[in-house]
C-alpha positions in Angstrom: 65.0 27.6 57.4 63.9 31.0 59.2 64.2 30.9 62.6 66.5 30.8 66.2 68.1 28.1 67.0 69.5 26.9 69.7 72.2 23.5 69.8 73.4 21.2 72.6 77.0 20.8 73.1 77.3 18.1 70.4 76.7 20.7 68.0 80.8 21.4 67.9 82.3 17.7 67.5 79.2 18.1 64.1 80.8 21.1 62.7 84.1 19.4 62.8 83.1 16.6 60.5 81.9 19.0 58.1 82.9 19.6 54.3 82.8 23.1 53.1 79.7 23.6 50.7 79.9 24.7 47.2 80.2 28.2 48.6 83.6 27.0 50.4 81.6 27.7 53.4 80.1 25.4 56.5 76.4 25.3 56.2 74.0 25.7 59.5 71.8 23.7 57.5 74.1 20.4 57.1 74.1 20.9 60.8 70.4 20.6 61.3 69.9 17.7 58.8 72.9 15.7 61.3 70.5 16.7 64.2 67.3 15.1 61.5 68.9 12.1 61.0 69.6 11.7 64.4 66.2 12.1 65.9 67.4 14.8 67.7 65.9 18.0 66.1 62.8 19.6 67.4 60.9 22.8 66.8 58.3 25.1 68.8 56.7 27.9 66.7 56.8 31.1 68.6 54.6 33.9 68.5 55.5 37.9 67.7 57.9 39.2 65.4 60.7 38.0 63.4 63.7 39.7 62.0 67.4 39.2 60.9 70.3 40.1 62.6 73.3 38.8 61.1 74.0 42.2 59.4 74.9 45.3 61.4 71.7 47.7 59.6 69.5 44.3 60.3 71.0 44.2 64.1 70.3 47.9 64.8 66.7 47.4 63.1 66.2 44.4 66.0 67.5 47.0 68.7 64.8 49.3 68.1 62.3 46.5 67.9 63.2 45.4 71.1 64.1 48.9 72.6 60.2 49.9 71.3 58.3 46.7 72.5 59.9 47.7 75.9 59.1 51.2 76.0 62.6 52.4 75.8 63.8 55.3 73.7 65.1 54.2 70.2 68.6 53.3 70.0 70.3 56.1 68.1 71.2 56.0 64.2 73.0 54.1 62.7 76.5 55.5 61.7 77.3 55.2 58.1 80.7 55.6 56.5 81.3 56.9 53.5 
């Protein structure tokens, strides 16, 4: 699911009961079905703009979001290596 999301402390005794996924990797989303099947999940729908950051070209592109919406200069480019 798209989206922020925010956890209560409980959220680290979860991850330690969980199995690795087919991926070998712990899944935010087995998280949020424990929080489902608890009762315990809820959601708000916020207005504005969405975008990823869990990349460092998606971060910089949600720096100059921000940095634009507040009237601040753009953030330089993004260094590349070759």
């Amino acid at each position: 699911m798209t989206g922020i999301y925010f956890y209560d402390s409980r959220v680290f005794d979860l991850i330690r009961g969980l199995k690795p996924s087919g991926r070998n990797e712990l899944e935010i989303t087995d998280v949020n079905n424990m929080y489902i099947e608890s009762g315990d999940l809820y959601f708000d729908v916020l207005q504005g703009w969405w975008t990823d950051a869990g990349q460092f070209e998606s971060l910089h592109h949600a720096s100059t979001l921000v940095a634009a919406e507040r009237g601040y200069a753009d953030p330089p480019p993004l260094l590349t290596h070759a």
